[in-house]
Every structure is written in C-alpha cells, then in structure tokens.
C-alpha positions in Angstrom: 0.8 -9.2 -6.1 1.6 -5.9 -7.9 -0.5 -5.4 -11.4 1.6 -2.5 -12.4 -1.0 -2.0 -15.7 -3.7 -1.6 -13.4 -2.5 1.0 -11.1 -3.7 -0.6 -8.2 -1.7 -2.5 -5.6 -3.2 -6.1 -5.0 -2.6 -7.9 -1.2 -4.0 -11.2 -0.5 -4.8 -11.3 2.8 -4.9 -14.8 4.7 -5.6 -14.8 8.5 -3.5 -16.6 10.8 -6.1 -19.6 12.3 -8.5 -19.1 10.0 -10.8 -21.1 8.2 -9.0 -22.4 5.1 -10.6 -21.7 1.5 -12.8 -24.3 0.3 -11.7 -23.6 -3.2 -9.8 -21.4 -5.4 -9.9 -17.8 -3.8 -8.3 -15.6 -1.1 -9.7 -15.2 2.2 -9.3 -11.4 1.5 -7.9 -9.2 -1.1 -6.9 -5.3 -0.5 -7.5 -3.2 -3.7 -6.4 0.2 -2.5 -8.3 1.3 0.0 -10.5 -1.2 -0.6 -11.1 -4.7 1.8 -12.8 -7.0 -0.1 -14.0 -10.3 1.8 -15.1 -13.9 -0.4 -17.8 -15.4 1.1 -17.5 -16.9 4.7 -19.6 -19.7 6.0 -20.1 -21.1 9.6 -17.0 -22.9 9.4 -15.2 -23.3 13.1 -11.5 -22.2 12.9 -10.1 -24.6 15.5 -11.6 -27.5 13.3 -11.7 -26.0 9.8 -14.6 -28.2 9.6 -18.5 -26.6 8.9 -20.1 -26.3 12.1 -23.6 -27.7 12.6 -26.8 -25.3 14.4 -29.4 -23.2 13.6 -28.9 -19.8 11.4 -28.5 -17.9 14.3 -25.4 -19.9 15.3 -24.4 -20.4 11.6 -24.3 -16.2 11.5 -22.6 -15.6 14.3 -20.2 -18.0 13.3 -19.7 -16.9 9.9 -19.8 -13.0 11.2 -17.0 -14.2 13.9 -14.5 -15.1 10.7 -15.2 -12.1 8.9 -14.3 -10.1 11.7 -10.9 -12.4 12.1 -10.1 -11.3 8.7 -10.7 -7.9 8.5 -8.5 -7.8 11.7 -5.6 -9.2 9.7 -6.3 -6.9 7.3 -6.2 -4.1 9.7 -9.5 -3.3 9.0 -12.8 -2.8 11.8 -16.2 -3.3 11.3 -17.1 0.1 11.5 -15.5 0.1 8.0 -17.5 -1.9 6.3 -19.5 -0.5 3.8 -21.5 -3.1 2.7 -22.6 -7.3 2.7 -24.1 -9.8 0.7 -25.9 -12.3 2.8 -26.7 -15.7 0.8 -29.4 -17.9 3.0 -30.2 -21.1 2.2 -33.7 -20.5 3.1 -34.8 -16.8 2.9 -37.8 -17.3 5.8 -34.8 -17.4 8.2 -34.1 -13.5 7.3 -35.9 -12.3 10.5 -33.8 -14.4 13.0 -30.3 -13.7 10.7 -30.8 -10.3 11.2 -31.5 -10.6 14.5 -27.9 -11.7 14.6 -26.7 -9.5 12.2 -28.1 -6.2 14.0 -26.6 -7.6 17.2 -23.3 -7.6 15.5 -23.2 -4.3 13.5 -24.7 -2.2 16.7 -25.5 1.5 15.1 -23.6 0.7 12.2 -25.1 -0.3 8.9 -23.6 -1.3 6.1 -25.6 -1.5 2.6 -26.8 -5.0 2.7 -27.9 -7.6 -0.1 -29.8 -10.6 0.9 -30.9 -13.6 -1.1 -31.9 -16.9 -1.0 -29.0 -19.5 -2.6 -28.6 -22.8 -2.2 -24.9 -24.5 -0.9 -23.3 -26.9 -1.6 -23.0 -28.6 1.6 -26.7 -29.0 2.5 -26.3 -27.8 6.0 -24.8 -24.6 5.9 -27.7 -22.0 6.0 -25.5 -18.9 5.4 -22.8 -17.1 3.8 -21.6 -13.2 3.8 -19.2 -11.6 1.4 -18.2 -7.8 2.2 -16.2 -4.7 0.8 -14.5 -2.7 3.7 -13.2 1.4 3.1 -9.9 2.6 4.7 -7.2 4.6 3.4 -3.8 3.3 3.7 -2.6 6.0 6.2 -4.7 4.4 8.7 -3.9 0.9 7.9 -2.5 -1.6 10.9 -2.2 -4.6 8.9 -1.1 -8.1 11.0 -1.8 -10.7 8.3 0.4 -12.7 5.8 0.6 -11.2 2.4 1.1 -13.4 -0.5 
C-alpha cells in the first residue's frame, strides 16, 4: 500500500502459518526501514487457537510468532530495537524475563513493561516491537498486501 503524500512506502506483512489477527490489524507493517510488529499473544500457529500454560510458556510462545514474522519480513532479532511487553499480572516480570533474556541472548532491545488486562482471561502476555533495517539489506519472504 503506497501513500504517495506520505513519502513513505507501506508493506503489510502477513506470515505464511501464522497466527491469524484477532481483529482489525496487520500482523506486520514495513514503514521504510522500519518493522513494526502488533501485539502477539501465545497463540499456537498449527491451531490458531490461544494456547494454555504458565507465562513462561505463554512468552516463549508469543516470542516464537514474533520471530516468524519478522522472518517474513526479512528481518532478525538482532534488529530489533525495542518491545512493549503487556502482562496480565506484573508479579510474573521476574520469570517473563527470564524467558525474555533467554531469547534476546547479548542483545537488548529498549523494553516497556506493564501490567494490562486481556481480553481472554488466560492469556498472561503480549509483545509489540519496532525492528531497524535498511532496504539494501532486506530478504523479504512474506506476502505483501
């Protein structure tokens, strides 16, 4: 979706087996050089259904479809520049980012955390993200819309 008044080139970027949205928003959208990521929940891609377990699970799980669609985007986690984690309950930051850590290794983004509640009482997490990298490194492998 070009916005010629704008001056920047929009992509929506949807990963192939990915988690569908739960409501009116792209998976992804490329703004220039820019990734930016909606929120992603612990939602299992080979059921497209919210998966049940504890936050540690939920954050993997949700960390797991980030990566999926930064990979169609043909962007690494090294790239990312910085989260927002939502948790329902904000005394489970310790074992989150446990998690978290484990997944980013030496990298580390900026990083928001709060405490939200969900619509669906049982998820316990959700992380948005804004990936950096220029187009002349881009290796994209989604679908564009």
């Amino acid at each position: 979706m070009d916005k010629p008044w704008s001056g920047v080139s929009l992509e929506k970027i949807i990963p192939v087996g990915g988690a569908s949205p739960r409501g009116h928003y792209t998976p992804a959208l490329r703004a220039g050089d820019f990734v930016y990521v909606s929120g992603q929940g612990p939602i299992d891609p080979a059921t497209d259904q919210l998966a049940a377990g504890d936050v540690e699970f939920q954050t993997r799980l949700t960390l797991s479809n980030i990566q999926r669609i930064l990979e169609a985007a043909g962007v690494e986690i090294t790239d990312i520049v910085k989260c927002s984690v939502f948790l329902r309950d904000i005394s489970d930051f310790q074992r989150m980012n446990r998690v978290y850590a484990d997944f980013f290794g030496d990298h580390k983004p900026a990083r928001t955390t709060i405490e939200s509640k969900f619509h669906q009482e049982e998820m316990l997490v959700e992380i948005d993200c804004v990936a950096y990298k220029p187009h002349h490194e881009r290796s994209f492998t989604g679908v564009l819309d």
